[in-house]
N, C-alpha and C positions, 0 to 999 in steps of 0.2 A: 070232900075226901081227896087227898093230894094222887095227881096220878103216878103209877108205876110199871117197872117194864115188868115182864116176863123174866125168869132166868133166863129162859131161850135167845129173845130179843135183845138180854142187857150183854151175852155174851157177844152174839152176831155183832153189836153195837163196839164190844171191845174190840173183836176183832176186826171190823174194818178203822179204827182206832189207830189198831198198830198200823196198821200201813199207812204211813204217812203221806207218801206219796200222792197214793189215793184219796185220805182226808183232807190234806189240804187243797187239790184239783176239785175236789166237790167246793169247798169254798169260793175258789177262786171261778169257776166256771159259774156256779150260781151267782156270786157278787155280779159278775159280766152279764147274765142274763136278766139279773135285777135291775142293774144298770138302763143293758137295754130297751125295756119297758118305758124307759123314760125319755127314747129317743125325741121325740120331739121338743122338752123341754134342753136336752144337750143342744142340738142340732135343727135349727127351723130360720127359715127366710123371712119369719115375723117376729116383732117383739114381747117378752114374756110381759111385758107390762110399758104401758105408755099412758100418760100424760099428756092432756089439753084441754084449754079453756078449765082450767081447775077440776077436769074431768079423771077418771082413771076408765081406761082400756085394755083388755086383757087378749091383744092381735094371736097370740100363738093358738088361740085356743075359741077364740068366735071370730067371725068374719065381720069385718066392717068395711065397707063401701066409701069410696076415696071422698064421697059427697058427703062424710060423717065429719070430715076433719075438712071442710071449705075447699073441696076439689070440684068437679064438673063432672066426672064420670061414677055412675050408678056400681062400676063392678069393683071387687073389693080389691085394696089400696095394695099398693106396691111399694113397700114401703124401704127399699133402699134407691129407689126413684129418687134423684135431686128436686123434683120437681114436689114431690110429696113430704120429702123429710124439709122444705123451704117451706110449708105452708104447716107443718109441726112449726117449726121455730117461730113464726110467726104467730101461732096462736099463743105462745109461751109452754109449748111441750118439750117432752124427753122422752126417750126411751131406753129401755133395759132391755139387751141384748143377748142371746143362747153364746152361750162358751162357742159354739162353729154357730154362725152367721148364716147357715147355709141349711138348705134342706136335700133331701137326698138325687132331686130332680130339679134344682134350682142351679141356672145356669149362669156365671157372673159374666154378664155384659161387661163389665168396667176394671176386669183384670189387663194389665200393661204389657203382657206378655203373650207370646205366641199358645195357643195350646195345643200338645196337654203342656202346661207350667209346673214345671220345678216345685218344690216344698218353698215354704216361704211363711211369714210371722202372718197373712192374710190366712192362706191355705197350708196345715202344717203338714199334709202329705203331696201335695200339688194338686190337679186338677184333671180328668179325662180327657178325652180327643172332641170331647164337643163346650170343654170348660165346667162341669158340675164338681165337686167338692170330692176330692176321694174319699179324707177322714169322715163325712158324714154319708157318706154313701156304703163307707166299711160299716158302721154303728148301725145304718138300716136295715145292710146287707143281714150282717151276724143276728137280727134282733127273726129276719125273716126266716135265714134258714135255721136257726135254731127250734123256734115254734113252729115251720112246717115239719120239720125231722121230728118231733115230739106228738104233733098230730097225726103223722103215719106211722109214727112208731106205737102208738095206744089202737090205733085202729087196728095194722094189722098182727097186733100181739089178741086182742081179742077177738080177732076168726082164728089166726094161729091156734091159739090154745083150747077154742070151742071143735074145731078138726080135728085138733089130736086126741082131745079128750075124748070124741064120741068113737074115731078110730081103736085106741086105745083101752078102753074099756068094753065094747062090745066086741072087740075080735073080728075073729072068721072072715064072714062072706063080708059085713061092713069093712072089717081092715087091709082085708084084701082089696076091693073094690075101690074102697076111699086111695088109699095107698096110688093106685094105680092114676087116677087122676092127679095128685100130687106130681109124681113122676111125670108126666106129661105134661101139665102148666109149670111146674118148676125148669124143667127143659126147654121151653120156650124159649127165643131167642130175644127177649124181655129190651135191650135197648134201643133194637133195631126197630121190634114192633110200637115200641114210644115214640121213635121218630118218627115213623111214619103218621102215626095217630097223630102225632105235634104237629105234623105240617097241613093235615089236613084240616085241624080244628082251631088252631091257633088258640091251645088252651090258658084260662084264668090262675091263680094259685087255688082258687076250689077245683076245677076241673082237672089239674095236673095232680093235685092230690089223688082225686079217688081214682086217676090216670097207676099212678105209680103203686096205690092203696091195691089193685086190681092182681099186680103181680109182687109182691111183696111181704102178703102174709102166709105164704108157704115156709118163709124162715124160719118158725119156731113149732111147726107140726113135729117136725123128730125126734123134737126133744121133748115136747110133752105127749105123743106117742109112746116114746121107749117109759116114759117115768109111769105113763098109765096099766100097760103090758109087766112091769114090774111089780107093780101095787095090787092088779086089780084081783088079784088069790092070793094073798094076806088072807092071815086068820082074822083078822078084826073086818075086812072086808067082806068074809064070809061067813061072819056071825052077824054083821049089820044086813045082808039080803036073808040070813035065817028068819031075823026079826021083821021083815018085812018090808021094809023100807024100800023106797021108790029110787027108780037108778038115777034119778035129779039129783036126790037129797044126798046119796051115797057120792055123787061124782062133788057133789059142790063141798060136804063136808068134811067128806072122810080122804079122797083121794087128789082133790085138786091142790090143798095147799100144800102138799108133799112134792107135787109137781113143778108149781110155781116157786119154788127154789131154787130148781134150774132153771125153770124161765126167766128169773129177776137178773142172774146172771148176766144171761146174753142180750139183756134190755139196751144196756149203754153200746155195745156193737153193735147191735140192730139201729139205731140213731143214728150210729155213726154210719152204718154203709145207708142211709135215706138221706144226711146230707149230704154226701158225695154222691147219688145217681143225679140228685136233684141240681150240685154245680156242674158235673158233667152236660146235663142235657142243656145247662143254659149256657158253658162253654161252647160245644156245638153249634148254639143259636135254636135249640126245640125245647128251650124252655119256658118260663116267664114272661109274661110281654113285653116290647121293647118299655125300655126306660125305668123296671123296676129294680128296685137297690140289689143286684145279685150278684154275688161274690165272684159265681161262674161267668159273666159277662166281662166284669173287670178285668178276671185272667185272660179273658180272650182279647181286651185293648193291650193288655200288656203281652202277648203274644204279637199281636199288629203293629205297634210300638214299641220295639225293642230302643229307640234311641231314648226311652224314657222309661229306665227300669222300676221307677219308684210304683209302676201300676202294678205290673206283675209281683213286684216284692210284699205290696201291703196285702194283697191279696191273699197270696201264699203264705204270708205270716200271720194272717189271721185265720187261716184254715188250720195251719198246721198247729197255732196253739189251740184253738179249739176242738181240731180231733186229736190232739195229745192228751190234751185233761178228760176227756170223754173214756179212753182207753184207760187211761190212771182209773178214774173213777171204777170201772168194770173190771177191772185187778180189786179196789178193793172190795168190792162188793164180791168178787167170787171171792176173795178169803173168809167174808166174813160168813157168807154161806156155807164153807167147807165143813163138813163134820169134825173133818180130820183135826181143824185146831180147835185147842180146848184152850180153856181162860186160864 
């Protein structure tokens, strides 16, 4: 049986359609984060495929020991080493190289110029202040904070909307008293208390997660609040507790997906302000630990190095088009949830 939408969904669907804007920014932001998945195959200081002794090797993707290819050392191969690509040729190898040569923490010994270096047909955005790859370091950067921002945005959209919902439908003493707590963790002074916790813990990308996950799903309490408080004295809501029904089944079937309409809305803004606290704290230096591909570090070589703007520019241009299409995106998705337009 072929599938099909709803009237509902094919309208929703027309309507973020029209906004093109927004349709095409879902395209384009998702091709990039498809893309990025693939970073290591773009982007890696080993070969997608090599060749020797009539052999095939597949270096980007399993580890081989410089003693596989007639070297003397046990640890695995270095394989833009003269020394290792002499004993490839020697066996009668080759190798098949990533479009960037470079991986996001691989540091080019054998560039000819001072660093950070200039753009160049080697490096096409030049190189950081200690020589690593900026274009492979943007591609790991965007691929990390894309999928952390996506992981705190799912976490704390589902305390978000499980707080407002039980706030929102029960009233009284619970919405008062919940309410009250919200106001008071949401007024936290949330960046300063991250720094501090970052400096003491010296947090992982998990630990910084449930770090930032901690103060973060207060964002969408007010909105699924007010849409619960709206709903929850409807006639159909107070003909489903006549019949009996349990306040689980009522909150999950009858009043949540009225709610998560306006939640789905604020989803792409929610993303968006989780990868900006997450390059902030690593601008600062409380974020990520040293050496991982983060956008927010790169700005801050490029704040250190003003005589070499091309760090701060790639940085800033890859932010800025990534929270542009994010924001497009969230334009169309609130049209397409509007009541107000009809097909």
């Amino acid at each position: 049986m072929a599938f099909q939408l709803s009237p509902l969904t094919h309208r929703r669907w027309h309507n973020f359609k029209a906004n093109r804007r927004g349709y095409w920014s879902l395209w384009i932001i998702g091709s990039l984060i498809f893309l990025s998945l693939f970073a290591e195959i773009i982007a890696n200081d080993a070969p997608l495929l090599l060749r020797y002794e009539g052999e095939f090797y597949y270096p980007a993707f399993v580890v081989y020991p410089e003693s596989t290819f007639g070297g003397t050392f046990g640890t695995e191969a270095e394989y833009r080493e003269p020394e290792v690509q002499r004993l490839l040729t020697d066996g009668g190898g080759w190798m098949v190289w990533p479009i960037i040569p470079f991986r996001y923490d691989t540091i080019d010994l054998y560039t000819q110029t001072a660093v950070p270096s200039s753009p160049s047909a080697q490096h096409w955005l030049g190189t950081d202040d200690i020589g690593r790859d900026v274009a492979a370091r943007l591609i790991y950067g965007f691929r990390l904070s894309i999928l952390f921002g996506i992981a705190l945005t799912l976490m704390s959209s589902v305390v978000g909307v499980l707080v407002g919902a039980v706030q929102g439908y029960f009233g009284g003493l619970v919405d008062l008293l919940g309410q009250r707590v919200v106001e008071i963790w949401s007024g936290l002074p949330v960046l300063f208390l991250l720094i501090i916790v970052s400096s003491l813990l010296q947090p992982g990308p998990g630990t910084l997660l449930l770090l930032l996950f901690a103060f973060s799903w207060t964002a969408l309490v007010p909105v699924v609040r007010a849409e619960f408080l709206r709903t929850r004295n409807f006639d159909y809501i107070r003909a489903a507790r006549a019949l009996g029904q349990s306040h689980h089944l009522i909150i999950a079937r009858h009043v949540l997906p009225n709610a998560m309409v306006a939640t789905l809305t604020y989803l792409p803004f929610v993303l968006n302000g989780s990868i900006i606290t997450l390059t902030t704290l690593d601008f600062l230096g409380f974020g990520l630990p040293l050496g991982s591909p983060s956008l927010g570090e790169l700005l801050s070589q490029g704040k250190a190095n003003i005589q070499s703007p091309w760090l701060g520019l790639s940085a800033f241009g890859t932010l800025s088009v990534m929270l542009t299409l994010l924001i497009f995106v969230g334009e169309g998705v609130r049209d397409a949830f509007d009541p107000r337009r009809a097909e």
